[in-house]
N, C-alpha and C positions, 0 to 999 in steps of 0.2 A: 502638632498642627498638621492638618493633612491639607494637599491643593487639592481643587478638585477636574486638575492636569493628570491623565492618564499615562503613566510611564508606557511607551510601549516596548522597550526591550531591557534586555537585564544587563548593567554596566558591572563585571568585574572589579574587584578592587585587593588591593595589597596594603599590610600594613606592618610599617619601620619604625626604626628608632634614633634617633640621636642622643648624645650622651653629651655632645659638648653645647647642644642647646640646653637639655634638660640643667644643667649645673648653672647655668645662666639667672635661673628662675629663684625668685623669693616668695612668690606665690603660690600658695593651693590650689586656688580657683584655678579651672578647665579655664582655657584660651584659644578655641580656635580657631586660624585664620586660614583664610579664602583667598586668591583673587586671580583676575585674569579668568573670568571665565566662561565668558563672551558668548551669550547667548548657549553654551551646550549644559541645556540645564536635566539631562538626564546625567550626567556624569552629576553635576550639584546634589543631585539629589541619592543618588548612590552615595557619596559621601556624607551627608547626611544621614541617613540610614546608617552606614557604617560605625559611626563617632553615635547613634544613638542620642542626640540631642534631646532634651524635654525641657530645656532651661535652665540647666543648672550651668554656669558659667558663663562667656562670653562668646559669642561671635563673632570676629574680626572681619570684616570687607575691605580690601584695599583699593576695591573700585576695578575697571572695566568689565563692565556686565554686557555690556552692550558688543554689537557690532560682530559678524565671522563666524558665527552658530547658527542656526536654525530657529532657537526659540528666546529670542531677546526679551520679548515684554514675557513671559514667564518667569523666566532668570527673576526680570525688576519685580517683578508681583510675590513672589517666593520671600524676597529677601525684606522688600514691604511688611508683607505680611507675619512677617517673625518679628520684623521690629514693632509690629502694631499688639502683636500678643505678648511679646516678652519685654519690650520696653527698651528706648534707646540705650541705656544703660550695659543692658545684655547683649542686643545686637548693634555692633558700629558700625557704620555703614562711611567709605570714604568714596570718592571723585578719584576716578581716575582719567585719564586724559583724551580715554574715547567720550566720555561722558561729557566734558569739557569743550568737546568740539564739538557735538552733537548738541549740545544747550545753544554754543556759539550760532550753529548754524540754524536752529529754529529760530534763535531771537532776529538773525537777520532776515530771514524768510515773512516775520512779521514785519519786522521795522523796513522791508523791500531794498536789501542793503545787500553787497552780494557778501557772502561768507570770507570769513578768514581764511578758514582752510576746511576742505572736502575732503578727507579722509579714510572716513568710514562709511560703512554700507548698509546700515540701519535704517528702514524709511519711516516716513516720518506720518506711522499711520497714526487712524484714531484711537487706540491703543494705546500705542508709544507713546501718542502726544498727554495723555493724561498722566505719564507718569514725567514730563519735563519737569515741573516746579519742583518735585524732591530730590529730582536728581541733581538740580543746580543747587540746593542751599546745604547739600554733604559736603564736610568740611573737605579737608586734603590732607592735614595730617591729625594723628591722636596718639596721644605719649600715658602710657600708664608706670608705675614703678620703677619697672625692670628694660624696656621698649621704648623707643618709636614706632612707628607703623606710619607707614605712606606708599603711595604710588611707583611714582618715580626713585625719587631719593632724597636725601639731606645735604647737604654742603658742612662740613663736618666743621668749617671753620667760620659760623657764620652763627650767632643763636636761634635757634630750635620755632623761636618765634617772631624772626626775620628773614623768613627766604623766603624767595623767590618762586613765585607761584608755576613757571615754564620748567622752573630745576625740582621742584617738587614731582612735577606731574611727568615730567620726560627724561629726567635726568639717568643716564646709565648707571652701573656699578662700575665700569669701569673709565669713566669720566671721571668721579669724586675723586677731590684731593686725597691722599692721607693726612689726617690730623696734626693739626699743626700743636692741640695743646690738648692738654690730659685725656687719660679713658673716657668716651661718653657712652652715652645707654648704646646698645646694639642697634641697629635701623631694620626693620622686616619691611623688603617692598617686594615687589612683582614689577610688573611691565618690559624686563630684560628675558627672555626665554634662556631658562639657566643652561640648552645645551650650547648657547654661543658663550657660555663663560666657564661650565668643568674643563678640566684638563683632559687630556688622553690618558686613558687607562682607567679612569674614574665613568660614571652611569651615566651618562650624557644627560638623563630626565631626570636625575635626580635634584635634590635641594642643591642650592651652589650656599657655601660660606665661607666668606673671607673677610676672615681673623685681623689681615692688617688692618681691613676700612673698614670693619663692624659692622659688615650685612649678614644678613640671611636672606637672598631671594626666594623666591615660591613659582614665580611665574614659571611652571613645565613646560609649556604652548600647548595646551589644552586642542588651541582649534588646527594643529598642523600632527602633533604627537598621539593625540588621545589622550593622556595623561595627565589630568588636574588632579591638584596636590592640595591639601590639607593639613595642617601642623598645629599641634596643640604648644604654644610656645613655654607651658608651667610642666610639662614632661619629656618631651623632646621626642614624642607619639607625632607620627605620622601617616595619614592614610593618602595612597593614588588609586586614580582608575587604573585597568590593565590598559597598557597598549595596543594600538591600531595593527 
């Protein structure tokens, strides 16, 4: 599927591996997930290109598209448009918590109510505003086989299909309890920039995993590092842009 958005410079990219994702996986099927990646949709699209997409497996979106890049309603139109060709199925598309407030804050702009919370810096052109209704009815979380996948995070001691929509969408990695009762499926979120959670001596931008709360972050901080990250969660294949 091509846009008919003109890349104008060439985004570097790197590609890793993990082995303690990959053992994770029951799946064949390609799974790649996205997120965080806040209007910088030349690096999207470098990743893209990288991973060679044409539809054979999934696309994961863990949501914030919006808001700290340059090309927001791109980003939204790009990720539209795969799921309009390949079918909700193949690409998922979740809410993540710029999204969240950015819907909050249009409906009050309509209803002349003042905002919950101001945020973000996405305006609120005529652009943007035709892609509001899809971006409100993306769910928050989706669970296949092996996974979760959300935003924020899970409350590990809470069912999977009773939290909390604030702890879904904001919740840290390292807020979450540790589990209180048996293994659960792993959680893949973004929204924590994993250089505030590696240790020293480890890659700062790399993936953060920890084993005792069963995450795997993704969020690199794209709009401060350069560095958005891509993970196929059925190999434990990884592609980033180069750094700034």
């Amino acid at each position: 599927m091509e846009s008919n958005f003109r890349i104008e410079k060439k985004i570097k990219v790197q590609k890793f591996h993990s082995p303690f994702v990959e053992q994770l996986s029951t799946s064949g099927q390609n799974r790649w997930v996205f997120t965080d990646i806040h209007g910088h949709y030349h690096h999207f699209r470098a990743l893209l290109e990288a991973i060679k997409y044409r539809g054979d497996g999934q696309l994961i979106f863990l949501g914030d598209y919006t808001d700290r890049g340059p090309h927001v309603e791109q980003v939204i139109s790009h990720v539209k448009k795969l799921q309009e060709s390949y079918g909700p199925d193949k690409i998922i598309a979740l809410q993540g918590n710029h999204e969240d407030m950015l819907c909050d804050y249009y409906q009050a702009e309509k209803n002349e109510k003042f905002p919950r919370q101001i945020l973000f810096d996405s305006k609120i052109s005529s652009e943007l505003e035709n892609h509001i209704d899809w971006l409100n009815q993306l769910p928050f979380i989706h669970t296949d086989q092996d996974f979760h996948y959300v935003h924020g995070g899970i409350n590990p001691n809470r069912d999977t299909n009773n939290q909390e929509k604030d702890q879904v969408l904001w919740l840290r990695p390292t807020d979450i309890p540790l589990p209180q009762k048996g293994p659960e499926k792993p959680v893949i979120c973004g929204h924590t920039p994993t250089s505030l959670l590696n240790s020293k001596g480890t890659k700062p931008n790399d993936i953060h995993i920890d084993q005792k709360r069963n995450i795997i972050c993704l969020d690199t901080g794209c709009y401060f590092t350069g560095v958005l990250t891509t993970l196929n969660v059925s190999t434990g294949e990884y592609w980033q842009t180069v750094e700034k």
